[in-house]
C-alpha positions as CSV (number, residue, x, y, z in Angstrom):
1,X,46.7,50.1,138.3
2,X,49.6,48.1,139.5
3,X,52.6,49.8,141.0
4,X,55.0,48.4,138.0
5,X,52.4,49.8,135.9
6,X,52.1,53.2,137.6
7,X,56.0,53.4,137.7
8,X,56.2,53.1,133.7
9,X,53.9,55.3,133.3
10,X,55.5,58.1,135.9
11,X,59.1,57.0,134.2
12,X,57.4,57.7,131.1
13,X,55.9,60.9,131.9
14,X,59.6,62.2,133.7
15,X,61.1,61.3,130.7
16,X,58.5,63.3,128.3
17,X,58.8,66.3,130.3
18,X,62.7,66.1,130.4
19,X,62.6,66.1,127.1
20,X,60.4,68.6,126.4
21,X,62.1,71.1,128.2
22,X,65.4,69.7,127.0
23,X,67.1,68.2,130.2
24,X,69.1,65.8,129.6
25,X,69.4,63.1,132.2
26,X,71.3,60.6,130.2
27,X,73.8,63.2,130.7
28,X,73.4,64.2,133.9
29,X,73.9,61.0,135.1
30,X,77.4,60.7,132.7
31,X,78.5,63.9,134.1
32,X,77.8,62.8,137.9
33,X,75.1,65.7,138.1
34,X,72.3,63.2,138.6
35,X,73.0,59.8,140.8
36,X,71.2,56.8,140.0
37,X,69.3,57.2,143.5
38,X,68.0,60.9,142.5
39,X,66.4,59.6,139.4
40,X,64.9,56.8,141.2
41,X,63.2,59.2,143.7
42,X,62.5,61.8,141.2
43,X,60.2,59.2,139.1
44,X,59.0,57.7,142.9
45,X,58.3,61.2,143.5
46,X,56.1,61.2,140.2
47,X,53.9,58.8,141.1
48,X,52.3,61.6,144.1
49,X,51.6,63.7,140.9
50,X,48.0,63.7,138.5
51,X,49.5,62.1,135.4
52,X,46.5,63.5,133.7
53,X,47.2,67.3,134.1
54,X,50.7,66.5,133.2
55,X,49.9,64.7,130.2
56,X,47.3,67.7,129.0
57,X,50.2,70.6,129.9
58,X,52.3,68.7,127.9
59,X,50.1,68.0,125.1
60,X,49.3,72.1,125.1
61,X,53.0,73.0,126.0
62,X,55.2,71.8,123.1
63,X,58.2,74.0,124.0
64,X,57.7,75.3,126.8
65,X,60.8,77.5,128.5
66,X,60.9,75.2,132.1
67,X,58.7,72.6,133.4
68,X,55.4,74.1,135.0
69,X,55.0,75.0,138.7
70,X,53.4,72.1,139.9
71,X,55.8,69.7,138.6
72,X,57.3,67.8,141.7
73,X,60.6,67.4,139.5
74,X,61.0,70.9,138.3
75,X,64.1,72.3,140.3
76,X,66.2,69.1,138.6
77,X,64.8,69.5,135.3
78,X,66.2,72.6,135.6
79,X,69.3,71.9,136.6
80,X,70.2,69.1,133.6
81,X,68.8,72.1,130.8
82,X,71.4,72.1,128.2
């Protein structure tokens, strides 16, 4: 897999999760809770994590309270819940 391709997928995957556990970025960043260089690392920082056992938690977890404990991304998730 290329690294473009690895990034969508990772970007992809952040923005699932965010979602899931409604965070919002888009309004993080609007509110100047989330710079444009924190997003970037969060979905860099990603790409260290198994996509696969994040897409199976999230196909088992469809509303889950907060991200799980392995997620690399969880303490800013948290932070953007609405």
């Amino acid at each position: 897999m290329s690294m473009m391709q690895r990034l969508s997928r990772h970007s992809a995957l952040m923005r699932r999760m965010a979602e899931t556990v409604q965070a919002d970025v888009g309004e993080g960043l609007v509110q100047g809770r989330l710079t444009g260089e924190e997003l970037r690392g969060a979905v860099l920082g990603c790409t260290t994590c198994d996509a696969e056992t994040c897409e199976a938690w999230l196909d088992t977890h469809p509303d889950p309270p907060e991200p799980p404990a392995f997620c690399r991304n969880r303490d800013l998730l948290m932070r953007l819940r609405v």
